[in-house]
C-alpha positions, 0 to 999 in steps of 0.5 A: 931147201926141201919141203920137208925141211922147210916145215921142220923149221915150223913149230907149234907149241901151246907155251908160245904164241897161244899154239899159233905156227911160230918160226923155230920156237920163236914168237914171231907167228907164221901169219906176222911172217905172211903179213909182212911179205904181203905188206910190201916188205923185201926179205931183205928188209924183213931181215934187217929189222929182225936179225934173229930170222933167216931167209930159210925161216921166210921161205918156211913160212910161204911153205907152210902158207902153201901146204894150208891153202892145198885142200881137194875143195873149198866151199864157201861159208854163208853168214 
């Protein structure tokens, strides 16, 4: 799957998940996708537990992850 066609399976809508980046107008956030692969969870299992994602909606979320973390510099925030 291309990189533009793996974002157009990302959508931002006001009316779902408060604007959050959803899968295909789903409520399932970009960041739930996110924590379950960095929970340890297969694809597999992933997709087994929510039977209307697909793998391309993974790999989707991981693009999208990709793209945000694609900036020319980071500075960092003092607190």
């Amino acid at each position: 799957m291309g990189l533009e066609l793996a974002l157009e399976r990302i959508t931002i809508d006001s009316d779902i998940c408060h604007g959050k980046p959803c899968i295909r107008g789903l409520r399932y956030p970009v960041e739930f996708i996110l924590e379950l692969l960095s929970s340890g969870m297969t694809m597999d299992e992933i997709l087994m537990d929510y039977e209307d994602l697909e793998r391309d909606d993974l790999f989707a979320a991981l693009t999208f992850a990709m793209r945000l973390t694609q900036v020319k510099s980071i500075y960092q925030v003092k607190g």
